[in-house]
C-alpha positions as CSV (number, residue, x, y, z in Angstrom):
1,X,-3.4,9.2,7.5
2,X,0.3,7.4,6.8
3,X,3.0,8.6,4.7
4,X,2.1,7.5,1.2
5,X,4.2,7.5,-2.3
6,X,2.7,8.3,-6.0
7,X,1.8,4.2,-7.0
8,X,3.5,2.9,-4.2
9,X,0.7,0.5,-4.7
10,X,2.8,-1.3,-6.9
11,X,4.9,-2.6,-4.2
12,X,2.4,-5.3,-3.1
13,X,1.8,-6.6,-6.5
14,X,5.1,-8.4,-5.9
15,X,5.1,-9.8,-2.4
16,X,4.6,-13.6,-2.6
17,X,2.0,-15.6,-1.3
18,X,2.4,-19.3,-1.3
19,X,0.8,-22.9,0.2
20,X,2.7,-23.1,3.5
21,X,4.2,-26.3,4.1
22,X,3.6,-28.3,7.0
23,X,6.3,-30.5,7.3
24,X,7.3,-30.9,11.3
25,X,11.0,-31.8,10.6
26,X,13.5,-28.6,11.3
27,X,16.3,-26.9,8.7
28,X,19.3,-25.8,9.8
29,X,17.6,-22.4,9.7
30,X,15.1,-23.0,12.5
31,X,17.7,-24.3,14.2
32,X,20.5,-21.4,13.7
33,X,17.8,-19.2,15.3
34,X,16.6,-21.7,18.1
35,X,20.1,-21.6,19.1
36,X,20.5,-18.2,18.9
37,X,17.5,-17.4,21.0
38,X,18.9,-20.1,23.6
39,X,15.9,-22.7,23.0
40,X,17.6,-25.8,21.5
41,X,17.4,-27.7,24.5
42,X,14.6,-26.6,25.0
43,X,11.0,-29.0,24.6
44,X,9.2,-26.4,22.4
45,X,6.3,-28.7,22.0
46,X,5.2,-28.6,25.6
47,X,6.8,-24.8,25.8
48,X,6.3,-21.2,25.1
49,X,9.1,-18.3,24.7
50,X,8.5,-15.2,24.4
51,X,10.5,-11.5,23.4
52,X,8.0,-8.3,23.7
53,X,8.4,-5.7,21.2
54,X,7.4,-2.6,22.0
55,X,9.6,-0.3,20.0
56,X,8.8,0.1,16.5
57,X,12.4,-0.3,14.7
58,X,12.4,-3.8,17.0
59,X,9.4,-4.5,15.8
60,X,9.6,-4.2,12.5
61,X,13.0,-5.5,12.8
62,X,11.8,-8.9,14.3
63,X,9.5,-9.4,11.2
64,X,12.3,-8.5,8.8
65,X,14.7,-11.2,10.3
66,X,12.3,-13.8,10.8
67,X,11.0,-13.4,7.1
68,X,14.6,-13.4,6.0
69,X,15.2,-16.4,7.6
70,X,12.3,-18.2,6.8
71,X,12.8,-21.9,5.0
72,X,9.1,-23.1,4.3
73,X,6.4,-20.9,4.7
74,X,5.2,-17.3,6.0
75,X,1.8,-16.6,6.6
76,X,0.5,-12.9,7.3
77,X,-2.7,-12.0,8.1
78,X,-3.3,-8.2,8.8
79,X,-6.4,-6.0,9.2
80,X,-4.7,-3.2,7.0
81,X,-1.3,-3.5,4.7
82,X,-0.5,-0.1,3.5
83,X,1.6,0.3,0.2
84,X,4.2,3.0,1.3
85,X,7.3,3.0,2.0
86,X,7.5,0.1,5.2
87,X,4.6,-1.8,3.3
88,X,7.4,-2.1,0.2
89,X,9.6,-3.0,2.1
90,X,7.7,-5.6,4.2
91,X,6.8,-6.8,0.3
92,X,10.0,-6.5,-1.2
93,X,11.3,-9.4,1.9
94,X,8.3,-11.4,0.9
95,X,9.5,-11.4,-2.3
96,X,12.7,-12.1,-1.8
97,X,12.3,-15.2,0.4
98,X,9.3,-16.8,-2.6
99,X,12.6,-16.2,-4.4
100,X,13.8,-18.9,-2.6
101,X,11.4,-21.4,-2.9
102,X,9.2,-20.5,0.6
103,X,5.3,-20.9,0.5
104,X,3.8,-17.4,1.4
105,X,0.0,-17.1,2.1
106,X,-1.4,-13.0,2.4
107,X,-4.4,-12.7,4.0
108,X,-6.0,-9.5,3.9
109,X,-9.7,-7.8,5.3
110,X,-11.3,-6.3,2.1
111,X,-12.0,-2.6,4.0
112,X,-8.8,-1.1,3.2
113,X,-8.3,-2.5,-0.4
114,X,-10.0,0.2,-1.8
115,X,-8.4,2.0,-5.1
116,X,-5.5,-0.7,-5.0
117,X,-6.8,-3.7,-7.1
118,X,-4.2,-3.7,-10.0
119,X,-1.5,-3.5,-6.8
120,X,-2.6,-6.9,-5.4
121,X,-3.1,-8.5,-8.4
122,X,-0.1,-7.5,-9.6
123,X,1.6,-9.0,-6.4
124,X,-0.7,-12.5,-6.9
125,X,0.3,-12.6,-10.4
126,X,3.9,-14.2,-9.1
127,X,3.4,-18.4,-9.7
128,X,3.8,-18.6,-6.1
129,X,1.5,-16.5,-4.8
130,X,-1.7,-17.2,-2.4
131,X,-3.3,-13.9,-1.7
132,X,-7.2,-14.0,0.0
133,X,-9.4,-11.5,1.4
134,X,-11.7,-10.9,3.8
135,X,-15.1,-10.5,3.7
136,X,-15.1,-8.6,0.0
137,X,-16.6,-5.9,-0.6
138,X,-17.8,-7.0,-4.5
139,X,-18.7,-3.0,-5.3
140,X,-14.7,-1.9,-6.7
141,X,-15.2,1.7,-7.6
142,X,-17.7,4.2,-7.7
143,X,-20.2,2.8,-5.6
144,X,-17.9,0.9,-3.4
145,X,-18.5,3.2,-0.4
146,X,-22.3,3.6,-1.1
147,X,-22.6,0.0,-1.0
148,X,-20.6,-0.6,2.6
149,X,-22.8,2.1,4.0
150,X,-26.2,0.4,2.7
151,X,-24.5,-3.0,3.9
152,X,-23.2,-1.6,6.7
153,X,-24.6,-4.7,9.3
154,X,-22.9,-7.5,6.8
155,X,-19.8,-5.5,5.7
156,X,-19.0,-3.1,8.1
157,X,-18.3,-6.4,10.8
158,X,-14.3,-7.0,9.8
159,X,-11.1,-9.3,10.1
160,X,-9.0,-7.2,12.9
161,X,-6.6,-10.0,13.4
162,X,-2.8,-9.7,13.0
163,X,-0.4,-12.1,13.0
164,X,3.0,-13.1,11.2
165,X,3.8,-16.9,11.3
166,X,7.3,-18.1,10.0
167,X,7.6,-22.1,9.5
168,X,5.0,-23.0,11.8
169,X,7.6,-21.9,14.6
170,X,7.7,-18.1,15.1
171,X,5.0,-16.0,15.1
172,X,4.1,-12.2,16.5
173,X,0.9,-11.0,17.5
174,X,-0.3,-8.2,18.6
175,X,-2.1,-4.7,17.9
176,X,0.7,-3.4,14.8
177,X,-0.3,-3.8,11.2
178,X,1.8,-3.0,8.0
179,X,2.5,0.8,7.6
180,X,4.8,3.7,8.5
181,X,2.4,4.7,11.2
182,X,3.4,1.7,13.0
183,X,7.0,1.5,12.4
184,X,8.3,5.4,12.8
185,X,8.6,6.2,8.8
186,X,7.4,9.1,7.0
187,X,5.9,12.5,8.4
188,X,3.3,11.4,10.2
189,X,1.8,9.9,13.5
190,X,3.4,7.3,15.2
191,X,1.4,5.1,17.0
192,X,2.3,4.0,20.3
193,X,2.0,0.1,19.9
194,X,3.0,-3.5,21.6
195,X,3.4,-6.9,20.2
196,X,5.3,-10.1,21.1
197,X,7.3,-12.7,19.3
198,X,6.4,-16.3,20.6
199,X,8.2,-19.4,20.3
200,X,7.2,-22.9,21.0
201,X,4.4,-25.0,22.0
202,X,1.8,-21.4,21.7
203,X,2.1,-21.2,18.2
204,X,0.0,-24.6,17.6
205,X,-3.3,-22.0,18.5
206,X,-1.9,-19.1,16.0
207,X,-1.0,-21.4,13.1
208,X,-4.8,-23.1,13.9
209,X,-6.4,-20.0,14.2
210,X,-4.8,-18.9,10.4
211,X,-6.1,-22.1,9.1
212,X,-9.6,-21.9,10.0
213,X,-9.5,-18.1,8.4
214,X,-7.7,-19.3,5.0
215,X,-10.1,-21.8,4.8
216,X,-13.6,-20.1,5.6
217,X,-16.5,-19.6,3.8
218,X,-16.2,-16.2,4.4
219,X,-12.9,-15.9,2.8
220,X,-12.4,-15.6,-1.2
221,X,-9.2,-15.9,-3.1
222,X,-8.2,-12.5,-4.6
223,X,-8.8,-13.7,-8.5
224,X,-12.5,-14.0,-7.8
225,X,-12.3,-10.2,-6.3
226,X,-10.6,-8.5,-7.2
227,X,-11.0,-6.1,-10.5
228,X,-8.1,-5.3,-12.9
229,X,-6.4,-6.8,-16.4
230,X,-2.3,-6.7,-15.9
231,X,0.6,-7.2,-18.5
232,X,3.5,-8.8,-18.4
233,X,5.8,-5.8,-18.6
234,X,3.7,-4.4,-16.1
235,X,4.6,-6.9,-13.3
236,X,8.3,-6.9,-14.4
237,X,7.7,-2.7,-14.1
238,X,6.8,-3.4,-10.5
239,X,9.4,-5.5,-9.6
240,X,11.6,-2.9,-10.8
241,X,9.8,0.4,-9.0
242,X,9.8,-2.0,-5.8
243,X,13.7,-2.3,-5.8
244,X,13.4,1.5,-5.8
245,X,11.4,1.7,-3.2
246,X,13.0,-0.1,-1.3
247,X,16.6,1.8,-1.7
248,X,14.5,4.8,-1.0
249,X,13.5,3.4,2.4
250,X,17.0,2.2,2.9
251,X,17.9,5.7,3.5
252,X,15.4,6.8,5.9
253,X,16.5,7.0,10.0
254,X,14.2,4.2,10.6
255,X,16.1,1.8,8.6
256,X,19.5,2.6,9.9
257,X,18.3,2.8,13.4
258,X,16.6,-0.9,12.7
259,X,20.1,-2.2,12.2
260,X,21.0,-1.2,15.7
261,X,17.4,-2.5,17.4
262,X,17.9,-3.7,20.7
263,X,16.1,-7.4,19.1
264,X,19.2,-7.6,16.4
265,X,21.9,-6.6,18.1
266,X,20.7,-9.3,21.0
267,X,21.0,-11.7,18.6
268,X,23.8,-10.9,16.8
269,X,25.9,-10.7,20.3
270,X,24.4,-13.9,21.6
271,X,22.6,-12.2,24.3
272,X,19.0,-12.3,23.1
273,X,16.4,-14.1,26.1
274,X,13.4,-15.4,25.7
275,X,11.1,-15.6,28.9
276,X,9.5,-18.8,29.1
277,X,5.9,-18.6,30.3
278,X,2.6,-20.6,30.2
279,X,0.3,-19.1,28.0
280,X,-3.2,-19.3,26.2
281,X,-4.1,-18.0,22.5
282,X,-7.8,-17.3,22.2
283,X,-9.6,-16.3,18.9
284,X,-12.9,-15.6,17.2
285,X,-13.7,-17.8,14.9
286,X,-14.4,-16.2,11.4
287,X,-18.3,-17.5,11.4
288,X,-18.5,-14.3,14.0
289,X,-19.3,-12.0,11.3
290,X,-22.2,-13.9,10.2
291,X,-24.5,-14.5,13.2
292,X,-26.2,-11.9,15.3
293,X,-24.4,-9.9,17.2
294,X,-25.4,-11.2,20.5
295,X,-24.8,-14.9,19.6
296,X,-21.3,-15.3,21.3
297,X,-21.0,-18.9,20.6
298,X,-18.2,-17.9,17.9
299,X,-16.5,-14.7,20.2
300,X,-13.5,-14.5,22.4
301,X,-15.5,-12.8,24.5
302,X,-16.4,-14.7,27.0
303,X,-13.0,-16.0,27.0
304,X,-12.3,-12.6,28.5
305,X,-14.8,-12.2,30.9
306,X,-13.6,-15.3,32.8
307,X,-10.4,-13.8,33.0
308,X,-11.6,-10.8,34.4
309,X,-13.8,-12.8,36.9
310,X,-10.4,-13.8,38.2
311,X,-8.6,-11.2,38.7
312,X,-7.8,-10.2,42.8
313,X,-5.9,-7.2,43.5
314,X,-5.7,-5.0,40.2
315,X,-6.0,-4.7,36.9
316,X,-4.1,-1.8,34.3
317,X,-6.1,-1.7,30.8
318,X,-4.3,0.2,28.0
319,X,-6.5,0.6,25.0
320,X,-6.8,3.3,22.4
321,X,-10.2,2.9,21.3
322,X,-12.0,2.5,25.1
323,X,-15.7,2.8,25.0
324,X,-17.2,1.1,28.3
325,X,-20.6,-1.5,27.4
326,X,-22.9,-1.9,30.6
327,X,-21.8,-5.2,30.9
328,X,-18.4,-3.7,31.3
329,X,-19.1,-1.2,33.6
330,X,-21.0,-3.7,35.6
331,X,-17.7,-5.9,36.1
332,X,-15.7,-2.9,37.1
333,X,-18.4,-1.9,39.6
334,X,-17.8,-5.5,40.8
335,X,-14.2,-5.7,41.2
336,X,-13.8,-2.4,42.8
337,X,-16.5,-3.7,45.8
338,X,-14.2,-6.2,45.8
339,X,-11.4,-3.4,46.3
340,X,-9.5,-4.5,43.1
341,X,-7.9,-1.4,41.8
342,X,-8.1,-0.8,38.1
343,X,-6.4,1.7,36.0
344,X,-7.0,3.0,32.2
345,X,-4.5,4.2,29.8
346,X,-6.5,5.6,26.7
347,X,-6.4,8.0,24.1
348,X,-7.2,11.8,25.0
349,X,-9.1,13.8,22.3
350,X,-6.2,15.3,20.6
351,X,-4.1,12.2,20.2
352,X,-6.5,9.8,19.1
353,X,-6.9,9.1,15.2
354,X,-10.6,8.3,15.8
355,X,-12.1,11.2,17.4
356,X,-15.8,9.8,16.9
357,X,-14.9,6.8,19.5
358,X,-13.9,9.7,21.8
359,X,-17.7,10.7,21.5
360,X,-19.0,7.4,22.4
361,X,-16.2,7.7,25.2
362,X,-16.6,10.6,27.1
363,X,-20.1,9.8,28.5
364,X,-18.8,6.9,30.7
365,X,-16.1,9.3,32.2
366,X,-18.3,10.0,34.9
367,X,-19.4,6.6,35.7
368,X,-16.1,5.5,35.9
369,X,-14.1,8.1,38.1
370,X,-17.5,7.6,40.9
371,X,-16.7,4.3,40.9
372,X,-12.9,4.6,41.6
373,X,-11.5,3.9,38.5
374,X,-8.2,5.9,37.6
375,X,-8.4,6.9,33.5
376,X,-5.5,8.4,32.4
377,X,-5.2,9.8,28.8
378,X,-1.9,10.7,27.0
379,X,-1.1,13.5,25.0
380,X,-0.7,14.0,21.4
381,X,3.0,15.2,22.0
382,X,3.8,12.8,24.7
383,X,6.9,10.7,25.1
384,X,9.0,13.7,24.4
385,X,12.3,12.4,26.4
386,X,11.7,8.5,24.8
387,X,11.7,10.6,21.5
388,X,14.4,12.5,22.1
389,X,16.8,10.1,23.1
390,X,15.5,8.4,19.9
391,X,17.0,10.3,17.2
392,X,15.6,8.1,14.6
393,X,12.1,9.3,15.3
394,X,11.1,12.0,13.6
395,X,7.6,12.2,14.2
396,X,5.4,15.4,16.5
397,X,2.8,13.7,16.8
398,X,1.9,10.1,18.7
399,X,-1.2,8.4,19.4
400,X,-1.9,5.4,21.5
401,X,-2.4,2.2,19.4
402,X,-1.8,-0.5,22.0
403,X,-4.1,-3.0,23.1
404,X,-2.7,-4.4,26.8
405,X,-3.8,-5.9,30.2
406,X,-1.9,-6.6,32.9
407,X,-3.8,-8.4,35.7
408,X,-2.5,-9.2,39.5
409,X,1.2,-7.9,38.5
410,X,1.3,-11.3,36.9
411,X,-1.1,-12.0,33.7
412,X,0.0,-10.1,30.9
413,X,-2.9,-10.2,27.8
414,X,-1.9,-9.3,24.3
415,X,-4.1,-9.4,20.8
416,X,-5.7,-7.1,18.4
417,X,-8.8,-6.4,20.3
418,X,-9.9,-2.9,21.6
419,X,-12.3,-2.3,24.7
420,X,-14.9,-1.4,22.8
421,X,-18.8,-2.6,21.2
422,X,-16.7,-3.3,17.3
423,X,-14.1,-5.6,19.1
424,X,-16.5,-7.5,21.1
425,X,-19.4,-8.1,19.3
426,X,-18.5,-6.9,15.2
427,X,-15.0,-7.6,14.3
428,X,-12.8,-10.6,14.7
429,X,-10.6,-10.4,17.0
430,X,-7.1,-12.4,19.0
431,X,-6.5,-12.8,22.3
432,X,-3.3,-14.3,24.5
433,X,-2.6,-14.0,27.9
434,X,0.8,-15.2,29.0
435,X,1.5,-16.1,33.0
436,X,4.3,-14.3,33.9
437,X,5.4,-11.8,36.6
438,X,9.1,-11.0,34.7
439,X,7.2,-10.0,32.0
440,X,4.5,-8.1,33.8
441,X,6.2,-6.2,36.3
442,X,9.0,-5.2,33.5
443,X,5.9,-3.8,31.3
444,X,4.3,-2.2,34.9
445,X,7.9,-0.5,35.5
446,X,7.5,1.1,32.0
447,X,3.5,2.2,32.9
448,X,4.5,3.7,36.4
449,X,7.5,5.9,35.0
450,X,4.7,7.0,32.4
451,X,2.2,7.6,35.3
452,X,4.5,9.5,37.1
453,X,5.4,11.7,33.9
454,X,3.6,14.9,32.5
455,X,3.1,12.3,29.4
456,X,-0.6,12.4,30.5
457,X,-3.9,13.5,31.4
458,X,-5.5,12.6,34.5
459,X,-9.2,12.6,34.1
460,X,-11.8,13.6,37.2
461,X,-15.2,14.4,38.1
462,X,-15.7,17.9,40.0
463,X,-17.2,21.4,40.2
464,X,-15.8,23.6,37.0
465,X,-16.4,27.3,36.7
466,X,-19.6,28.6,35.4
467,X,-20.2,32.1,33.2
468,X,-19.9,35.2,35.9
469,X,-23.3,35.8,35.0
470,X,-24.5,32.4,36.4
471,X,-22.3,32.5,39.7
472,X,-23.9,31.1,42.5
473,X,-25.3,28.1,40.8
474,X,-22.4,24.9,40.7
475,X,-21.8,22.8,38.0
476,X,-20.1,19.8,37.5
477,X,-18.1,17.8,34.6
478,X,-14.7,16.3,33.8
479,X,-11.7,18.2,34.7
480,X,-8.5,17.1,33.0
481,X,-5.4,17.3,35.3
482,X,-1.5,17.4,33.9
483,X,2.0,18.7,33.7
484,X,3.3,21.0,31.6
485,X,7.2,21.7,32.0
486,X,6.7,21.3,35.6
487,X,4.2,23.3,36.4
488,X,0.2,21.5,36.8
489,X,-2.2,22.6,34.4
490,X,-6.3,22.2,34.6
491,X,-8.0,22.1,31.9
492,X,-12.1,21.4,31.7
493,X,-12.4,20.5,27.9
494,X,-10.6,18.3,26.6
495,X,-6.6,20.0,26.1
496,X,-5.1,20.5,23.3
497,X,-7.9,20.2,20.9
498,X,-9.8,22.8,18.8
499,X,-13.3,24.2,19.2
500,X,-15.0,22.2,16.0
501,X,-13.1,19.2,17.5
502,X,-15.1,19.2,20.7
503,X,-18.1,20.5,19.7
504,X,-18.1,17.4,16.9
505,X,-17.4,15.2,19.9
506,X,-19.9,16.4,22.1
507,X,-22.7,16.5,19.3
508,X,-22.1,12.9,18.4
509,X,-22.3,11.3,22.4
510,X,-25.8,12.1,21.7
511,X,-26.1,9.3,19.0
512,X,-27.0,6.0,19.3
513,X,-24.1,5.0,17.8
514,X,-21.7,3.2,20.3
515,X,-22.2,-0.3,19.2
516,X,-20.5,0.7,15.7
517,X,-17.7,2.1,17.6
């Protein structure tokens, strides 16, 4: 699916994991960057700032300065770390900074690790290093896929959570992981993603929730996992094809245009702003993979539902993977008889890189659109002006990765969780809402100039045209409404998308298979 390089793998071998420090007194460092974010005077204990990042190159950027700047620890926890070219580079500035003496802890869900082994040893090897995973999978090679299938109810339930944590005093959450997809490198998709740097008194619940994970039972460090015998000369080999790496990525557009992201040059002219907000970080706690699925004592779930029981005038959900439960459908049903309106943002079948979740999607169109609900999907070549006037993106092809509410023009929630039956009841899963109408209505601004677009598809219910030979009778289904280069377009299968594509999608909405989705 991303970009990927010959051994690239060998990239993570060197990043650097270490015990993070918890010392509460602040270098110059943290203050350098407090005072370039205009927070010095500012009561960070009792406080929360926050910059969104919804361009990849600020994104990325973010995580590059913060890392570069860090004095005493970095913790990252990510559902997927991929070893291509932004992964080595990610690596190589986790190296660099262990170089100097910071503590860096890796924390990693086992799912992805598959054929890479020698690479993470390789990077745990350094003296410094902490590297854990997630739930392992203890099957390494042959049988290793054989074994998650037959195990599917114990090892198929994962750690979705991501979250970079710099001295107990930045963090950023959100829905990206570590990979060109994410960032706008390579040849492939990009993903169409949000997350948010947070400062002050919020980041007491991310650092917490990092703990509890590093420390859980079902956590193991990667020595006790992981299978593969290194050398000497082959960790000093790595360090070497890193450095390579790394100049190799130095000369993509994505690296340039990072040097001129809105975040740095903010900071570097003194005009970065933080918007301070209240705000509340919600988690699962890791024990959620190990009860029944129904016992919610350990989700973030009902967490949500509260908010949503809240919630008085509207309601705009952008998720890519959006597969409504009854229960869900229930509360929608509610809110709208209480006129609330609510609008969906979601992936169409062409954009999405999980087609079978379109399957387990499709069936609730109907239910939804009867009920008032607007759905909206985008298309897999949408964005086409924010693309052009981006030169540094080079990709055809996007696909909706975000995971977004904003409630009342005012709430604005923010984690790794998808609408769907894995986010709520199998995975792990983050959660923050922030209280804040500047940041809301800046984020509903960007939706409504998409709504407004031909970016994407609106979805109905309605009469479609039968065969000639069965005229006379009606039929009704989804009809998917859009623009193309002015001029509306209907379409009643899903656009842009090839025969086996449906047809696969439609055969598998018969399954009873939405609660693995």
């Amino acid at each position: 699916m991303t970009y990927r390089l010959n051994q690239l793998s060998k990239i993570f071998f060197l990043l650097t994991l270490f015990l993070p420090l918890y010392a509460q007194e602040m270098t110059k460092k943290q203050k350098d960057i407090l005072q370039a974010f205009h927070l010095v005077d500012k009561d960070l204990q009792r406080e929360s700032f926050f910059y969104p990042l919804s361009e990849p190159r600020d994104a990325f950027a973010s995580r590059i300065f913060l890392i570069d700047n860090a004095q005493k620890s970095i913790d990252v926890q990510y559902y997927i770390y991929d070893n291509d070219a932004s992964g080595a580079f990610f690596s190589y500035h986790l190296l660099e900074a262990a170089k100097r003496g910071v503590k860096v802890r890796i924390l990693i869900d086992d799912l992805d690790t598959s054929g890479k082994d020698k690479q993470w040893l390789l990077l745990a090897s350094h003296p410094n290093i902490k590297l854990k995973v997630f739930n392992p999978i203890r099957s390494r090679t042959l049988f290793r896929f054989a074994t998650l299938a037959l195990h599917i109810d114990t090892l198929g339930r994962r750690m979705h959570n991501k979250a970079l944590i710099i001295d107990n005093a930045f963090s950023i959450v959100g829905g990206r992981n570590i990979g060109d997809i994410y960032y706008a490198t390579g040849k492939s998709t990009l993903f169409l993603d949000f997350d948010i740097l947070s400062v002050g008194a919020i980041n007491r619940d991310i650092i917490t929730m990092f703990q509890s994970y590093w420390d859980s039972s079902v956590v193991e460090d990667a020595s006790n996992v992981l299978e593969a015998r290194i050398t000497k000369d082959e960790i000093l080999q790595s360090e070497i094809y890193l450095n390579k790496l790394v100049a190799h990525f130095l000369q993509t557009s994505i690296a340039k245009a990072m040097q001129e992201s809105t975040f740095l040059e903010d900071v570097r002219s003194n005009k970065i702003k933080l918007t301070q907000a209240k705000a509340a970080f919600f988690y699962d706690l890791p024990q959620k993979i190990t009860t029944d699925v129904n016992d919610d004592k350990y989700h973030i779930s009902k967490e949500i539902e509260r908010e949503f029981e809240h919630i008085q005038k509207s309601v705009l959900i952008i998720s890519p993977y959006f597969i409504p439960t009854k229960d869900i459908l229930k509360k929608f049903q509610i809110l709208r008889n209480r006129g609330v309106s609510i609008t969906i943002i979601t992936n169409s079948l062409a954009s999405t890189d999980v087609f079978i979740v379109y399957s387990g999607y499709q069936k609730h169109i109907r239910s939804l659109v009867e009920m008032g609900v607007q759905v909206y999907e985008i298309k897999p070549n949408s964005f086409k002006r924010f693309k052009n006037a981006k030169k540094w993106i080079s990709q055809e092809r996007v696909s909706l990765h975000t995971k977004l509410m904003i409630l009342d023009n005012r709430y604005l929630t923010i984690g790794s969780a998808n609408l769907d039956p894995r986010s709520i009841k199998l995975n792990t899963e983050t959660f923050m809402i922030i209280d804040s109408q500047t940041l809301a209505h800046r984020l509903l601004d960007e939706a409504k100039r998409v709504l407004l677009s031909d970016d994407l598809i609106e979805i109905s219910w309605g009469e479609v045209p039968v065969p000639y030979s069965l005229s006379g009778i009606k039929s009704y289904g989804i009809i998917y409404t859009t623009t193309e280069e002015g001029i509306k377009k209907v379409y009643y299968k899903p656009p842009y998308s090839g025969f086996f594509k449906i047809l696969g999608a439609n055969l598998l909405s018969y399954f009873p298979i939405d609660g693995y989705l």
